[in-house]
C-alpha positions in Angstrom: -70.5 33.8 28.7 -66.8 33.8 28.3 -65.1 35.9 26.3 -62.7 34.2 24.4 -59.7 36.6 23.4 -57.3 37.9 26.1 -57.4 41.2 26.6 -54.1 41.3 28.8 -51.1 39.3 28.6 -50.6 36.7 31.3 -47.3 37.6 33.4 -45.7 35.0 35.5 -43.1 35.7 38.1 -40.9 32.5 39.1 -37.8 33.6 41.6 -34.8 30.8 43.1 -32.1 31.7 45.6 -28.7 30.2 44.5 -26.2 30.5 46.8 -23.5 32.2 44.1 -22.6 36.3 43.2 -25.3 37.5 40.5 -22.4 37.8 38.0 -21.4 34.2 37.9 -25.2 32.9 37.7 -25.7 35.7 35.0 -22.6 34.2 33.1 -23.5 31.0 33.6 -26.9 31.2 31.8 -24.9 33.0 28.9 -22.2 30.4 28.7 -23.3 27.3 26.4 -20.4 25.4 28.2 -22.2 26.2 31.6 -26.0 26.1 30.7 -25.6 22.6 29.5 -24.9 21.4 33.3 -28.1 22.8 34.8 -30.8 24.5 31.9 -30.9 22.6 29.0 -29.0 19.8 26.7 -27.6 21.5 23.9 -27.8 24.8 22.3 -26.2 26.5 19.0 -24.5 29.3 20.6 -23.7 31.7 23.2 -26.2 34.9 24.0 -25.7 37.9 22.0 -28.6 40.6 21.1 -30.3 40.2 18.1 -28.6 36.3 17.4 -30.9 33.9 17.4 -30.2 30.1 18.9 -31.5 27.3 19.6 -32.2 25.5 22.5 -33.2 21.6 23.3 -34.2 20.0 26.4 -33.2 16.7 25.0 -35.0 14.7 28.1 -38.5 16.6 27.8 -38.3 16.1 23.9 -38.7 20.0 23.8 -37.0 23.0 21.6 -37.1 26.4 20.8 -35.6 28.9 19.2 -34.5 32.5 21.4 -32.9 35.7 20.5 -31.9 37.6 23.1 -32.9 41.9 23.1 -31.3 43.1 26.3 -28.3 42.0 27.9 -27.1 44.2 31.1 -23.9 42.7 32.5 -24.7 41.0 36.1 -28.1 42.1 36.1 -30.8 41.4 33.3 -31.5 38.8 30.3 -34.5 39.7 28.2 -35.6 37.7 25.6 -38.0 36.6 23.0 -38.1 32.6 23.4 -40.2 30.7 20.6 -39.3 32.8 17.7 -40.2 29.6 15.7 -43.5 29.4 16.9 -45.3 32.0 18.7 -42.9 34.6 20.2 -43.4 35.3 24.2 -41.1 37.8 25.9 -38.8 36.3 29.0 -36.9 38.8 31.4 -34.6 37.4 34.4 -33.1 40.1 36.7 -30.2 38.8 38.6 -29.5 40.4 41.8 -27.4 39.6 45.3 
């Protein structure tokens, strides 16, 4: 039988090489200006710890809302993405 109740977290690890210093992709995933080109449609803000924001994916019909907990310059974004529904933890490490 199948137990139905997790008894670890899932984890997923997604990586991409873009051809660009850590610091600028790391900026540019901070910037609302910048995400808007290449992540998502529209957002309420720029990262800062504990400020939560909101994000839409206007062409998916998809939102949620993410507050950021870490933020280490040029290096690491960790976050709690769908605060307004069920909160799940996202890290990205920059490096290069």
């Amino acid at each position: 039988m199948f137990d139905q109740y997790l008894t670890n977290l899932p984890v997923w690890y997604v990586g991409k090489f873009i051809e660009k210093p850590a610091g600028k992709v790391y900026e540019a995933f901070l910037s609302p200006e910048l995400a808007t080109k290449f992540w998502f449609s529209y957002n309420t803000g720029r990262f800062e710890v504990g400020k939560p924001i909101h994000w839409d994916w206007h062409m998916d019909g998809v939102s949620t809302l993410v507050e950021d907990k870490l933020l280490e310059s040029s290096k690491r974004i960790l976050s709690d993405w769908g605060l307004d529904v069920s909160p799940t933890a996202v890290e990205w490490l920059f490096s290069g």
